[in-house]
NUTIRO-898333 format. One line per 8 residues: their letters; for each residue y, x, z of N, C-alpha, C. Coordinates in Angstrom, 1 decimal, padded with zeros to 4 digits. Example, Ala and Ser with C-alpha at 12.3 -4.5 7.8 and 13.67 -1.06 7.14 Angstrom:
as> -005.7,013.2,007.8,-004.5,012.3,007.8,-003.3,013.2,007.8 ~ -002.2,012.8,007.1,-001.1,013.7,007.1,000.0,012.9,007.9
***
This chain:
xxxxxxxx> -001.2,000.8,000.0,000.0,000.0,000.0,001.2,000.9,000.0 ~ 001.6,000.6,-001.0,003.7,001.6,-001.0,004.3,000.7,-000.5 ~ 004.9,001.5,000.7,006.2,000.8,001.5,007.7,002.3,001.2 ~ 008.1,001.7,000.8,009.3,002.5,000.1,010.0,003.0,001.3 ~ 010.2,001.9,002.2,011.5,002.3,003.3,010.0,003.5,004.2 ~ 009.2,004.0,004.1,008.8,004.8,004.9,009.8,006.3,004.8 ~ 009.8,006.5,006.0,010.6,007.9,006.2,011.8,007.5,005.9 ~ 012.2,006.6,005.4,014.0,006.1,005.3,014.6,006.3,006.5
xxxxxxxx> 015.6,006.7,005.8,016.8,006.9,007.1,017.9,006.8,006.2 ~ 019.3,006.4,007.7,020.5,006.1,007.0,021.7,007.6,006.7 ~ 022.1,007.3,005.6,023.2,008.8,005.7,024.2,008.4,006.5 ~ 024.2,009.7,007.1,025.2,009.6,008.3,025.9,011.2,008.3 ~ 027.2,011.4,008.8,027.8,012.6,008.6,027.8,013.3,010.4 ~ 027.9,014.8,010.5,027.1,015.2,011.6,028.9,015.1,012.4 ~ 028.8,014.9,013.5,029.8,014.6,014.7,030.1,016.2,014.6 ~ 029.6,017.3,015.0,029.9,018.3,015.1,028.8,020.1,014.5
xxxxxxxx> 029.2,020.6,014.9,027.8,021.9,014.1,027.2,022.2,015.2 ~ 027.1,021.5,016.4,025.9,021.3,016.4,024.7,020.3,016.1 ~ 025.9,019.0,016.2,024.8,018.3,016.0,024.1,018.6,014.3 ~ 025.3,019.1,013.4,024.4,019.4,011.9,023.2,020.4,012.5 ~ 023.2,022.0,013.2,022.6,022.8,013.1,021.2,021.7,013.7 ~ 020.9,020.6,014.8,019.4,020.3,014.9,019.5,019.2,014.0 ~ 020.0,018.7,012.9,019.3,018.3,012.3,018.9,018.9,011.7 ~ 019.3,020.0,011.3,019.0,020.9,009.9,017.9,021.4,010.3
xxxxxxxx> 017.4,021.8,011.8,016.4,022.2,011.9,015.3,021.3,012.6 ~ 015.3,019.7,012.5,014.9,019.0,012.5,014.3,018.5,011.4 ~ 014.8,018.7,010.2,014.3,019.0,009.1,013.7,019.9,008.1 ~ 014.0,021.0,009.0,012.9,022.2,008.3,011.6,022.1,009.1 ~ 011.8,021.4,010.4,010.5,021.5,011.4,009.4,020.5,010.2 ~ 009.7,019.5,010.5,009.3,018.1,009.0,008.5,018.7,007.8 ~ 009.6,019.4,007.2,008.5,020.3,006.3,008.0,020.8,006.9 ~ 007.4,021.8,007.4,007.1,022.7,008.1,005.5,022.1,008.5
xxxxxxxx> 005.9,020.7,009.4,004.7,020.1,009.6,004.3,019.6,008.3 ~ 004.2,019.2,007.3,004.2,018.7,006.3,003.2,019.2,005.4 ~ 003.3,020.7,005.6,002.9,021.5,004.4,001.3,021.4,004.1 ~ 000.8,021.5,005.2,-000.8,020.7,005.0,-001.1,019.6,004.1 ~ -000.6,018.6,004.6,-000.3,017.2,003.8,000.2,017.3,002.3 ~ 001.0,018.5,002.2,001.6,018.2,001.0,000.8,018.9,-000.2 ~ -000.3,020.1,000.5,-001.1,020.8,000.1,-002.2,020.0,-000.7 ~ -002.8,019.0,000.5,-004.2,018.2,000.2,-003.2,016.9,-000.5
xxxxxxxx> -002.2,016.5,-000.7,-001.7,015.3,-001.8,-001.8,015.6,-002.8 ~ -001.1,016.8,-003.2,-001.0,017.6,-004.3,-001.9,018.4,-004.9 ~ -003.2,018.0,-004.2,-003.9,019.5,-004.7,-003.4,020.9,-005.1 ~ -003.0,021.5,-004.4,-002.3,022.6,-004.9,-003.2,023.5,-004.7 ~ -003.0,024.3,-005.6,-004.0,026.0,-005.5,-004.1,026.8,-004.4 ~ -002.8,026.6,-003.8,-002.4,027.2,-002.8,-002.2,027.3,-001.2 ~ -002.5,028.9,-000.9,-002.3,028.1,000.6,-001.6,027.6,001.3 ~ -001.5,027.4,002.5,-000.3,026.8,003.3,000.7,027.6,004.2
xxxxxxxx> 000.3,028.5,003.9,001.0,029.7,004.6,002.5,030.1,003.5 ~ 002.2,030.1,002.2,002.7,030.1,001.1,003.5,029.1,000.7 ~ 003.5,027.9,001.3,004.0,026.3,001.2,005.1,026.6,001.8 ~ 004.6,027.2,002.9,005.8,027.9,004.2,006.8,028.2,003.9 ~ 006.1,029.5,003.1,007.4,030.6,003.2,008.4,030.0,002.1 ~ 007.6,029.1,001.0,008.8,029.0,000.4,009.6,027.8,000.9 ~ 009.4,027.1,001.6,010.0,025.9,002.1,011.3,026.8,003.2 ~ 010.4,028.1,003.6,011.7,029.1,004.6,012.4,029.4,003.9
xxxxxxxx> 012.2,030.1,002.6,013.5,030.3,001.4,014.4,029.4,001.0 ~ 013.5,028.3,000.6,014.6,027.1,000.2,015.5,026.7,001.1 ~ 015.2,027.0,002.8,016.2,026.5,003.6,017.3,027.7,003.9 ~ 016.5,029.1,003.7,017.3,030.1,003.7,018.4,030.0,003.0 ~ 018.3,029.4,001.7,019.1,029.7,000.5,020.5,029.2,000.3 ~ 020.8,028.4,001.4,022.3,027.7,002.8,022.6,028.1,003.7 ~ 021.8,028.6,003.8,022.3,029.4,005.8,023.6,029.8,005.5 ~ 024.6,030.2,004.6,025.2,030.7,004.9,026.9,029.4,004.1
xxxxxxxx> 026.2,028.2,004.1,027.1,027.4,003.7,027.9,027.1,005.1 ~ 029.5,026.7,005.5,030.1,027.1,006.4,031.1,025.8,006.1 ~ 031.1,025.4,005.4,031.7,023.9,005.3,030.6,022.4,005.8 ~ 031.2,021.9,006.9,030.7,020.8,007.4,030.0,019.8,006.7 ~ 031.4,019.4,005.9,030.4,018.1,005.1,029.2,018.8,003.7 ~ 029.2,020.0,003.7,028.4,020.7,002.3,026.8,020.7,003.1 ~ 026.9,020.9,004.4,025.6,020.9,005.3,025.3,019.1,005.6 ~ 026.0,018.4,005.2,025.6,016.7,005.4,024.9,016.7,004.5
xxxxxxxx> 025.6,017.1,003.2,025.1,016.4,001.8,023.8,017.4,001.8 ~ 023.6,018.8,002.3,022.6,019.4,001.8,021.3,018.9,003.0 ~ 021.7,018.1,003.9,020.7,017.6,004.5,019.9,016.2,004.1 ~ 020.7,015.2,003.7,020.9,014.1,003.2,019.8,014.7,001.7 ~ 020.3,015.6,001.0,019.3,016.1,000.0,017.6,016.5,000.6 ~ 017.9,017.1,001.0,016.2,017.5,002.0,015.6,016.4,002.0 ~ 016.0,015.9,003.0,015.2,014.4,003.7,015.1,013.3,002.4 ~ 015.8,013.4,001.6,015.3,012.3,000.3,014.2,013.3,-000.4
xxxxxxxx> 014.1,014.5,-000.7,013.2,015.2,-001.8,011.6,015.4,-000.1 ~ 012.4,015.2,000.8,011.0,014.8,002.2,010.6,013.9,002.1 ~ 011.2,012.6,001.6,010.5,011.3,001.5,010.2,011.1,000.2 ~ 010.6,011.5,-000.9,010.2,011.5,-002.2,008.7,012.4,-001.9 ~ 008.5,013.5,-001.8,007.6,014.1,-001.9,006.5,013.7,-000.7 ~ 006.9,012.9,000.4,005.6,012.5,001.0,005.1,010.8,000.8 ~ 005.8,010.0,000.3,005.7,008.9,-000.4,004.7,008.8,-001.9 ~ 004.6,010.3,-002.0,003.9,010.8,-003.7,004.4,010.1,-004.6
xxxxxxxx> 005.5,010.2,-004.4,006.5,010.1,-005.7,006.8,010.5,-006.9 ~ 006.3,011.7,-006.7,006.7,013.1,-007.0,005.1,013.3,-007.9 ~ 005.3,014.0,-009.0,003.9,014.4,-009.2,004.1,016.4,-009.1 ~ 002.5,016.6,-009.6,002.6,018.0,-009.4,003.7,019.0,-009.6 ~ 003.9,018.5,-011.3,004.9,019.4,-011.9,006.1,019.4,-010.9 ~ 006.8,018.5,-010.5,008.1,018.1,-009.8,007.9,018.8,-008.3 ~ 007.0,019.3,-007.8,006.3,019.8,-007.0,006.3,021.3,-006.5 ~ 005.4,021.9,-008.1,005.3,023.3,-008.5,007.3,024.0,-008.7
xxxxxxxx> 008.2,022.7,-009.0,009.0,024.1,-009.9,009.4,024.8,-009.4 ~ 009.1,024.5,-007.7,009.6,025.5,-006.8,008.9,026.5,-006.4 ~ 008.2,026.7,-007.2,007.0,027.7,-007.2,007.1,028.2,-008.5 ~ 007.4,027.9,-009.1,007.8,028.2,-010.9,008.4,030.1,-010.9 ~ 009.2,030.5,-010.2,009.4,032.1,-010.2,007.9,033.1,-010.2 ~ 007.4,032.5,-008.8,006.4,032.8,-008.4,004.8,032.7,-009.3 ~ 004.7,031.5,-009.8,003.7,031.3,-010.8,004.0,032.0,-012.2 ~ 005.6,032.3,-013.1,005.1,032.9,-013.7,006.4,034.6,-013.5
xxxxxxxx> 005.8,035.0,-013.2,006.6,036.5,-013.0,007.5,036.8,-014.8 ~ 006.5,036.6,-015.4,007.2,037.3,-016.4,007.9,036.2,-017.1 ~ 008.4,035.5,-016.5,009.5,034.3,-017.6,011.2,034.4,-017.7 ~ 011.0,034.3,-019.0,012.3,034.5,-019.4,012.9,033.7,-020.1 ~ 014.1,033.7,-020.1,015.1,032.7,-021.1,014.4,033.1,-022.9 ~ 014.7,032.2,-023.8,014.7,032.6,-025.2,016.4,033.2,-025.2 ~ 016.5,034.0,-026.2,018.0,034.1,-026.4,018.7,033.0,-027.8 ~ 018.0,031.7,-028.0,019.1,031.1,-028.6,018.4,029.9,-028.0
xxxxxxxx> 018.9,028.6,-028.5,017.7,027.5,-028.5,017.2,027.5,-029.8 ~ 017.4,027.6,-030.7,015.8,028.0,-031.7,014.9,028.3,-031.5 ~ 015.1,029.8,-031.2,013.9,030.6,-030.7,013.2,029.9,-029.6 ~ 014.0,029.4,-028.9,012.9,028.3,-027.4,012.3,027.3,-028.1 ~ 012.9,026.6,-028.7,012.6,025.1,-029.6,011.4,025.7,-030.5 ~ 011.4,026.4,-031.3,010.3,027.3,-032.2,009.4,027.8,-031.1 ~ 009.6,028.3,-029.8,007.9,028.7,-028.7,007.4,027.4,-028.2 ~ 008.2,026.4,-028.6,007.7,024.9,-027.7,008.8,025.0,-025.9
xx> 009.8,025.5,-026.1,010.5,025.2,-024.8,011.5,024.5,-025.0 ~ 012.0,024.2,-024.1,013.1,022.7,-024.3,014.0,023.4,-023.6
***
């Protein structure tokens, strides 16, 4: 049975930094617990240790945003791509692209769109 409002919540803007800093880490906890779950939904290849670290990167990749409301909206994002992704909303690919550096080391841009459009990339 799909119930949509599961994991819903309302957007709300943070009173002060602290109260942003535990949500923020209120929401990496979420993932965090998550990654098992998200491992056996998804079948993924991979382990869960590795689910981890990039879920630590992806949160890393703000740490150093310093504007109040930029840490609402980047929270407000998480928790929807948390409920999208544990709702299975989301299929593999939409899943993987955050694994996409990682899966393929050697990828590169084409240098025109021709050249991409002619290997089959869009």
């Amino acid at each position: 049975m799909i119930n949509p409002t599961y994991l819903a919540q309302r957007t709300r803007t943070s009173a002060s930094w602290a109260d942003a800093k535990s949500r923020v880490i209120k929401s990496y906890r979420d993932w965090l617990r998550a990654a098992p779950e998200i491992q056996s939904m998804y079948t993924m290849n991979m382990p869960v240790p590795r689910i981890r670290t990039k879920i630590r990167q992806e949160f890393e990749k703000n740490r150093m945003v310093k504007h109040l409301p930029t840490v609402d909206v980047l929270i407000t994002h998480s928790h929807t791509e948390f409920q999208e992704t544990m709702n299975f909303w989301k299929q593999l690919n939409h899943v993987m692209k955050y694994f996409r550096t990682e899966e393929e080391p050697t990828a590169r841009l084409p240098p025109n769109f021709i050249t991409g459009f002619l290997e089959g990339r869009n």
